[in-house]
LODOKE-492603 format. One record per residue (C-alpha): x negated, y, z negated; residue number from 1; residue in three letters. Coordinates in Angstrom, 2 decimals. Layout:
<recs>
+---------+---------+---------+------+------+
!    east !   north !      up ! resi ! resn !
+---------+---------+---------+------+------+
!       X !       Y !       Z !  NUM !  ALA !
...
+---------+---------+---------+------+------+
</recs>
This chain:
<recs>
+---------+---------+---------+------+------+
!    east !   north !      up ! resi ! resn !
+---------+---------+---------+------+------+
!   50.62 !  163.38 !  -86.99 !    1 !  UNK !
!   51.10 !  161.72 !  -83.57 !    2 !  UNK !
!   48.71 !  158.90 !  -83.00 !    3 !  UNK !
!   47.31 !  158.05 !  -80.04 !    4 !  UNK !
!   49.33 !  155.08 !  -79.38 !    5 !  UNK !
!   52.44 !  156.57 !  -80.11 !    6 !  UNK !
!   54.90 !  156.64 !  -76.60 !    7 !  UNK !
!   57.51 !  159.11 !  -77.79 !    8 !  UNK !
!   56.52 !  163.51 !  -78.52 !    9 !  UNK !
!   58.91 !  165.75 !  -79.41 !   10 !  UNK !
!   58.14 !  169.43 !  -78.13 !   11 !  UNK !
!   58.83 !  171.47 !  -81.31 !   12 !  UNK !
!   60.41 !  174.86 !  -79.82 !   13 !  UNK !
!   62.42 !  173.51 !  -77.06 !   14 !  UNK !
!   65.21 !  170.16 !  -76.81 !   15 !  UNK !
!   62.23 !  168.31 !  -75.15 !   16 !  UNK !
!   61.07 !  164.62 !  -75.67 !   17 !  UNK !
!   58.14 !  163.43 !  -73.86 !   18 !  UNK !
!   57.60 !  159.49 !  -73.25 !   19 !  UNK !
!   54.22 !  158.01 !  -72.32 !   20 !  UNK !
!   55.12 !  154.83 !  -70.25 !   21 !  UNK !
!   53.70 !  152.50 !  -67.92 !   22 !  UNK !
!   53.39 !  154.17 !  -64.66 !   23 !  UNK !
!   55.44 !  151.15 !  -63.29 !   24 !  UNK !
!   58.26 !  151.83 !  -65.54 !   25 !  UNK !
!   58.29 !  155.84 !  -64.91 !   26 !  UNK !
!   60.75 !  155.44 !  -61.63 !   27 !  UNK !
!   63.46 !  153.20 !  -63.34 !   28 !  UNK !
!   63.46 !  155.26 !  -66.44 !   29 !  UNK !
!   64.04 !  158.10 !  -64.14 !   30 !  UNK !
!   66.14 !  156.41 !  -61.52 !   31 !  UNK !
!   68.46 !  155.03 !  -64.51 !   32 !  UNK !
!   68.53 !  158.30 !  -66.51 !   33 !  UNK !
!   66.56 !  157.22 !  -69.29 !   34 !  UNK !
!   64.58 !  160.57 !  -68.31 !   35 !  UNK !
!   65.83 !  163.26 !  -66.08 !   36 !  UNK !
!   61.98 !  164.08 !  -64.74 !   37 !  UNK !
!   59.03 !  161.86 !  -64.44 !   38 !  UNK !
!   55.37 !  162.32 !  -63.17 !   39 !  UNK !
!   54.26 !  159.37 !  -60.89 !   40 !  UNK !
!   51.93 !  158.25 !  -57.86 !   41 !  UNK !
!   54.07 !  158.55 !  -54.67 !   42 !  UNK !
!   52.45 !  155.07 !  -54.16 !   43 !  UNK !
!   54.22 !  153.45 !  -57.48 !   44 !  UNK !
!   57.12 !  155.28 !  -56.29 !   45 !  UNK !
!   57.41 !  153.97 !  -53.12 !   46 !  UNK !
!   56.54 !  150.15 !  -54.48 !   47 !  UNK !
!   59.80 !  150.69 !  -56.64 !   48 !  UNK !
!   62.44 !  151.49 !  -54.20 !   49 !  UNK !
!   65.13 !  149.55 !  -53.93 !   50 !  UNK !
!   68.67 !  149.23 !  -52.41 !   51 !  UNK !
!   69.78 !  150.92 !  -55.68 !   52 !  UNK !
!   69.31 !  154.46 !  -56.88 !   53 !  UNK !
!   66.12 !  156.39 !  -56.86 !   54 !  UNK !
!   64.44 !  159.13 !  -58.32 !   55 !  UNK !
!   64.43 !  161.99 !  -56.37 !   56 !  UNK !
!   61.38 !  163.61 !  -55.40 !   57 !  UNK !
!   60.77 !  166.98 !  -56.57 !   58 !  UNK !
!   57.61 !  168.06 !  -55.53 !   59 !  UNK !
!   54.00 !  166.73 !  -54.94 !   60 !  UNK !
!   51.60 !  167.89 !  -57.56 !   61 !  UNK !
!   48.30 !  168.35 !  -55.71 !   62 !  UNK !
!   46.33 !  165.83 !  -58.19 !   63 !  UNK !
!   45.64 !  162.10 !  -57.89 !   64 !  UNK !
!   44.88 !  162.12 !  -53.92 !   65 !  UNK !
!   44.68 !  158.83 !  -52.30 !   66 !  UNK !
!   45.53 !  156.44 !  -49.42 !   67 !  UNK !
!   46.74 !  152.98 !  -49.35 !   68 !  UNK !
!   44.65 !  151.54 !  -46.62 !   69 !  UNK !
!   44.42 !  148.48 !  -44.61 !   70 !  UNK !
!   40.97 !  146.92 !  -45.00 !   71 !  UNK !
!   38.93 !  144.04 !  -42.97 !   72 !  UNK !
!   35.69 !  142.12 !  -43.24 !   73 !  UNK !
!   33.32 !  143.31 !  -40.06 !   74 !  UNK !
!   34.12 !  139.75 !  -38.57 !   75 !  UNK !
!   37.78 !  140.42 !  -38.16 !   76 !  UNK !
!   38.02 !  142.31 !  -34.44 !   77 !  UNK !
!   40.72 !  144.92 !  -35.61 !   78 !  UNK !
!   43.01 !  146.72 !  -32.68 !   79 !  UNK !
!   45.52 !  148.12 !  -34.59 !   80 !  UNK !
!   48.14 !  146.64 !  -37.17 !   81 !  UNK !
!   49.07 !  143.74 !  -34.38 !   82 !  UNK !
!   45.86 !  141.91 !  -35.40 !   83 !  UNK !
!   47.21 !  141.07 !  -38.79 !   84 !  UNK !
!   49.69 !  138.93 !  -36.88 !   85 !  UNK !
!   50.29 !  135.46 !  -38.41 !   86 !  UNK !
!   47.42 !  136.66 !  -40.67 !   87 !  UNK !
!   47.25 !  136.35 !  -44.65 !   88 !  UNK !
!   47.06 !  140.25 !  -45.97 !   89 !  UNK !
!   46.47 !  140.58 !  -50.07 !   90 !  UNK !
!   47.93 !  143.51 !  -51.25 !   91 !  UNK !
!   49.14 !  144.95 !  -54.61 !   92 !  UNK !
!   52.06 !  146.56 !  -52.88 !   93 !  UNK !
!   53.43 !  144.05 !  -51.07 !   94 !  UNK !
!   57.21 !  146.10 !  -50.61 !   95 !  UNK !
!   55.45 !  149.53 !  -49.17 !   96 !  UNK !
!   53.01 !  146.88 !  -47.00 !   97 !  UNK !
!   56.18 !  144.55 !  -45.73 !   98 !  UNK !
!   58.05 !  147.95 !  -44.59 !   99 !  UNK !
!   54.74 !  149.42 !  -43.30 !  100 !  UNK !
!   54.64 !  145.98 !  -41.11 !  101 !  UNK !
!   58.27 !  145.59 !  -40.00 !  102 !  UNK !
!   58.36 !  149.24 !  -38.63 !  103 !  UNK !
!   55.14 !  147.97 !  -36.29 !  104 !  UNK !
!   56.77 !  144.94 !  -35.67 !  105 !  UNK !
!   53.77 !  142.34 !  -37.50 !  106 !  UNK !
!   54.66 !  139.34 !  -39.10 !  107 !  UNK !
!   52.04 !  138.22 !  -42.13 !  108 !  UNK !
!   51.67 !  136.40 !  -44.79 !  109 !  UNK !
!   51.68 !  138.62 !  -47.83 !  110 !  UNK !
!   49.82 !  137.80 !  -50.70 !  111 !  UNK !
!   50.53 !  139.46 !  -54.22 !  112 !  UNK !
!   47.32 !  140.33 !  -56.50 !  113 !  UNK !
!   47.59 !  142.42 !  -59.70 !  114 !  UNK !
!   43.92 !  143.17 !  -59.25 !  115 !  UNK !
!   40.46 !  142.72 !  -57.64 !  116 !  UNK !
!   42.50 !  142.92 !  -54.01 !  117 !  UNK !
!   39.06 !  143.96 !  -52.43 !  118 !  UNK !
!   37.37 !  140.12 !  -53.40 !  119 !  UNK !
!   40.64 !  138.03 !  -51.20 !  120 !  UNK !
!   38.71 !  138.02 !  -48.15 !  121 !  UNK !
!   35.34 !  136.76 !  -49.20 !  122 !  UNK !
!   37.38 !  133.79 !  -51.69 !  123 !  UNK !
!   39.12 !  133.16 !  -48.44 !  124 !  UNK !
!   42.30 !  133.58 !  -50.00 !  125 !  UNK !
!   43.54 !  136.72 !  -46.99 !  126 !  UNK !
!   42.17 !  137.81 !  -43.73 !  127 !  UNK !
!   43.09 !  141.43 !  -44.56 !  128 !  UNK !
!   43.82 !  143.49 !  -47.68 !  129 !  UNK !
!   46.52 !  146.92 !  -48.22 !  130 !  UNK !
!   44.72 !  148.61 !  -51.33 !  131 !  UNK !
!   44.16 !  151.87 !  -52.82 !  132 !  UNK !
!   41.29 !  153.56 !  -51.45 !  133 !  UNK !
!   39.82 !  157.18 !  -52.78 !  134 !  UNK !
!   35.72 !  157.39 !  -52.20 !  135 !  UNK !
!   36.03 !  154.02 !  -50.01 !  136 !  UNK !
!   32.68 !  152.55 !  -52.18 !  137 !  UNK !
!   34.16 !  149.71 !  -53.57 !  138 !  UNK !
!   35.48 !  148.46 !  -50.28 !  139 !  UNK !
!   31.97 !  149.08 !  -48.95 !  140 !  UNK !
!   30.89 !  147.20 !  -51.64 !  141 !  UNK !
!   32.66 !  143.93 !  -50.93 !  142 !  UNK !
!   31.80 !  144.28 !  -47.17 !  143 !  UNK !
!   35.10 !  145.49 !  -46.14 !  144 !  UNK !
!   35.72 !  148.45 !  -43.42 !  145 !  UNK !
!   39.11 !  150.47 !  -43.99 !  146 !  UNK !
!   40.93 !  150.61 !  -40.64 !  147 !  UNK !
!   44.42 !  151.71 !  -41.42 !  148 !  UNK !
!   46.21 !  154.12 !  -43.55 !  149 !  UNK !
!   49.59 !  153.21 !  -44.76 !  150 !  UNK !
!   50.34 !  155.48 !  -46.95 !  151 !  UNK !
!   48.70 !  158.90 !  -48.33 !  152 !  UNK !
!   49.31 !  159.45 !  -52.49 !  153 !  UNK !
!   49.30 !  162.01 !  -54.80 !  154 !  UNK !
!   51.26 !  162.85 !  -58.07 !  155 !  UNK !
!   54.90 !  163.57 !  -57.80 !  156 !  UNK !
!   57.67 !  165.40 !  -59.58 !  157 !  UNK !
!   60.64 !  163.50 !  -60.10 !  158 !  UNK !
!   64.07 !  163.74 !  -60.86 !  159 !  UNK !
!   67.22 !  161.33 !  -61.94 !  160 !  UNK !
!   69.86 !  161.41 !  -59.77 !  161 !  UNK !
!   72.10 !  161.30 !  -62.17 !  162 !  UNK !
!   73.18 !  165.07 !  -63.31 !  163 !  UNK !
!   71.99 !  166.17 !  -66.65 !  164 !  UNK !
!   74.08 !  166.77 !  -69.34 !  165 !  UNK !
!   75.93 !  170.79 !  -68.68 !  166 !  UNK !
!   73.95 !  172.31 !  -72.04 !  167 !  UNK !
!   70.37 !  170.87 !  -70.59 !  168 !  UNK !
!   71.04 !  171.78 !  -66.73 !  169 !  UNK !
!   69.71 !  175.15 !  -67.48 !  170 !  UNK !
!   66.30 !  174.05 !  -69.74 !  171 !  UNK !
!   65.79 !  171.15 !  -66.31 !  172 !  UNK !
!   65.95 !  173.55 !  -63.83 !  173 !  UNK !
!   63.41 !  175.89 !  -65.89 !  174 !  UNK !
!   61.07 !  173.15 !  -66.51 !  175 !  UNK !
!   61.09 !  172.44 !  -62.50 !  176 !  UNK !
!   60.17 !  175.84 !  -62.22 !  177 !  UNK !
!   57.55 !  176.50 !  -64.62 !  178 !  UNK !
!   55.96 !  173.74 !  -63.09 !  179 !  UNK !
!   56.48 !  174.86 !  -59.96 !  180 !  UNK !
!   54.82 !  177.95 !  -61.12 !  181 !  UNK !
!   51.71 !  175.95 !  -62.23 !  182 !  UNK !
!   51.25 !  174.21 !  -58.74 !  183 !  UNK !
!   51.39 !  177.26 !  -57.15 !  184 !  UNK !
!   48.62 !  178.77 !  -58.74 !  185 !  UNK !
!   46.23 !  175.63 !  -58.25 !  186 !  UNK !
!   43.52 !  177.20 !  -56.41 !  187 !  UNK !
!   45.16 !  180.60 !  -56.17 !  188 !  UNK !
!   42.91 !  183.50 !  -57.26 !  189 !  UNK !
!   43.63 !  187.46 !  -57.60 !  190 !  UNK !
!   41.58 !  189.41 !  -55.86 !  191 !  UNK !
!   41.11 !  193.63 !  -56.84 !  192 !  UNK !
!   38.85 !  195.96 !  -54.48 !  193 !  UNK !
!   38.95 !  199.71 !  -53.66 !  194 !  UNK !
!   38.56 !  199.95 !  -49.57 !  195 !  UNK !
!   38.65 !  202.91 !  -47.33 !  196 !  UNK !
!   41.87 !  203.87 !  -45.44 !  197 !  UNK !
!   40.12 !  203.74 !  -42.21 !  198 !  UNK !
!   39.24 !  200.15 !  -43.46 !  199 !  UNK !
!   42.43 !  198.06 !  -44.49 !  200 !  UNK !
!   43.34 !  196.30 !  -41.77 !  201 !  UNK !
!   40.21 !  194.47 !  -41.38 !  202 !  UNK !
!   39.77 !  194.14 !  -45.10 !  203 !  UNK !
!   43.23 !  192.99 !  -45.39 !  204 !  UNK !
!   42.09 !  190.13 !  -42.06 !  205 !  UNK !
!   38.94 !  189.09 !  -43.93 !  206 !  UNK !
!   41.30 !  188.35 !  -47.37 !  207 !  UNK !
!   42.70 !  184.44 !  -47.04 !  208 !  UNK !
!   45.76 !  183.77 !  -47.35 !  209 !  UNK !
!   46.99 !  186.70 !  -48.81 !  210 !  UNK !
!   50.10 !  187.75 !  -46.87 !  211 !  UNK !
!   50.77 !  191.38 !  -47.53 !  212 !  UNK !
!   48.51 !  192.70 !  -50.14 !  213 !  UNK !
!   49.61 !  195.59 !  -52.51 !  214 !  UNK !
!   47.90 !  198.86 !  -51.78 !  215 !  UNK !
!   48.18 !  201.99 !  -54.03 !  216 !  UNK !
!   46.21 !  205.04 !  -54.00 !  217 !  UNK !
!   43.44 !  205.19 !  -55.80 !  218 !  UNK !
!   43.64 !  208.60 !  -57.84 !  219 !  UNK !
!   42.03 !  211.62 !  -56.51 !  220 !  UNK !
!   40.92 !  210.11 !  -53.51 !  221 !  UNK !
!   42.93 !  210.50 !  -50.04 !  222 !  UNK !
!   40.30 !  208.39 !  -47.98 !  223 !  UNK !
!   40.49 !  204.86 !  -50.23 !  224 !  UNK !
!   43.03 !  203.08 !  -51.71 !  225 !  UNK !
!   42.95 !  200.23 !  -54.10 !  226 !  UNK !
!   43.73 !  196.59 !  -52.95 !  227 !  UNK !
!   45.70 !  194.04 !  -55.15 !  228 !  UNK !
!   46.27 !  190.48 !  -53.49 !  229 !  UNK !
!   47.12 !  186.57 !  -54.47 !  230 !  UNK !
!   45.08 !  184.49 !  -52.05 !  231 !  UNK !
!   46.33 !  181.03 !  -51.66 !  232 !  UNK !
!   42.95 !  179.57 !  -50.34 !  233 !  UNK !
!   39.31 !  179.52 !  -51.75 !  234 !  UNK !
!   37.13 !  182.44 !  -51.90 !  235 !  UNK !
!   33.73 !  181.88 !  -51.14 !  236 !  UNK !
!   30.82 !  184.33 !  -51.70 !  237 !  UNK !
!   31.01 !  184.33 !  -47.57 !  238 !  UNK !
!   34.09 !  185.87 !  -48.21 !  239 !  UNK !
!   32.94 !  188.54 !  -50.79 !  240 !  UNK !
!   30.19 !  189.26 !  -48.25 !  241 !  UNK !
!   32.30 !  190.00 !  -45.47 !  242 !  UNK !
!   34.61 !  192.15 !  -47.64 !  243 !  UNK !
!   31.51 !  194.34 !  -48.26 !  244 !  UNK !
!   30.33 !  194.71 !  -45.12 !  245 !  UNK !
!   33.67 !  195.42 !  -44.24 !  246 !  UNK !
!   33.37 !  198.51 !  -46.60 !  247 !  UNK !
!   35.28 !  197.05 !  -49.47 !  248 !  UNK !
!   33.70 !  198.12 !  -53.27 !  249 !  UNK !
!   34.56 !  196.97 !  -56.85 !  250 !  UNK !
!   35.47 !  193.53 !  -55.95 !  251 !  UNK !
!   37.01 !  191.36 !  -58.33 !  252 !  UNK !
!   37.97 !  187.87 !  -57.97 !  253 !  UNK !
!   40.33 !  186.25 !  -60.72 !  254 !  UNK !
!   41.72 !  183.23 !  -61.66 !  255 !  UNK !
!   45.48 !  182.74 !  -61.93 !  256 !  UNK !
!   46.88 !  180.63 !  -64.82 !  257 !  UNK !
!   50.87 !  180.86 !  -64.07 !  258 !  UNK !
!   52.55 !  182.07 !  -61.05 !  259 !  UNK !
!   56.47 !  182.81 !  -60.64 !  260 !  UNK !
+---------+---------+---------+------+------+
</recs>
């Protein structure tokens, strides 16, 4: 039995291993071909890249939303990334920060921290800080105002760019896909209601994001047909509401699990 400790699964009905890893070492195992997919932070990601090769992103993943802001104490008058000028900034990404800089044309003095960024200011220690922000409490709580986004984060998909070995290209490409399938279907619900003829376009208007709906007939009935539909975005009870009044009946809203 696999502990929890363990870094290396093996998937028992396909030629799978899984590694559990530092996030910091997921882009040069991937990068070097160690692995031929990774899941990472866009914002480890871009910290990695070098002048060498890089893992390929895939696709984003829709989980692990955040921004890597530039932060200031209140008595720092902030105008836009030329007030760091000649300024100390603490950061624990100083690579994505230094290109972030150079393409507004700010010199600073870059400070690495491995942790408790948010505390340089009020040690004296940086005018400024580049950190990871999600609910933005903890930089309330050390008296700091986020003014600047450098970079917005989420979970990616990557790849090597090195080309798998010919008997796995098939099983890579159908792992890309199956989770391809599972993004897609974040969110996504199926939605089943009977409508009246006379009805379906509006029904169809109120329904979000659901393209072109299938519509069969339902049986014995030449006035109403039955509605079958993937919507992409939320429905809301608003929405169930307005498919009633619209004349809609036998509403049913599903979840999706897998999409292809």
């Amino acid at each position: 039995m696999k502990g929890a400790n363990d870094l290396l699964y093996r998937v028992e009905n396909h030629p799978i291993d899984l590694l559990r890893v530092r996030d910091d070492d997921i882009p040069t195992f991937v990068a070097d071909g160690v692995c031929d997919l990774g899941v990472v932070g866009l914002n480890v990601l871009e910290e990695q890249k070098n002048g060498g090769p890089n893992a390929e992103i895939v696709m984003p993943l829709g989980f692990g939303r955040c921004e890597l802001k530039l932060a200031v104490p209140p008595t720092l008058d902030y105008a836009g990334p030329a007030s760091l000028q000649g300024k100390r900034v603490a950061t624990s990404y100083p690579n994505i920060l230094r290109r972030f800089l150079a393409e507004q044309g700010v010199t600073a003095d870059i400070i690495t921290m491995r942790g408790a960024v948010e505390v340089a200011p009020r040690l004296k220690l940086a005018h400024a800080i580049c950190d990871l922000v999600s609910t933005g409490a903890t930089l309330e709580a050390n008296g700091l105002l986020a003014r600047e986004s450098v970079l917005k984060s989420e979970a990616v998909l990557i790849r090597s760019p090195q080309a798998p070995e010919p008997e796995l290209a098939g099983l890579l490409e159908s792992i890309v896909e199956r989770v391809s399938g599972v993004v897609a279907s974040q969110g996504a619900k199926y939605v089943m209601l009977n409508a009246p003829r006379s009805a379906l376009a509006e029904i169809t208007a109120i329904l979000p994001g659901a393209g072109s709906p299938t519509v069969t007939p339902l049986a014995g009935r030449d006035d109403a047909v039955a509605v079958h539909a993937v919507c992409q975005e939320s429905v809301f009870w608003e929405t169930l509401e307005k498919l009633k009044a619209a004349g809609a009946s036998a509403i049913l809203v599903l979840p999706i699990e897998k999409m292809m």
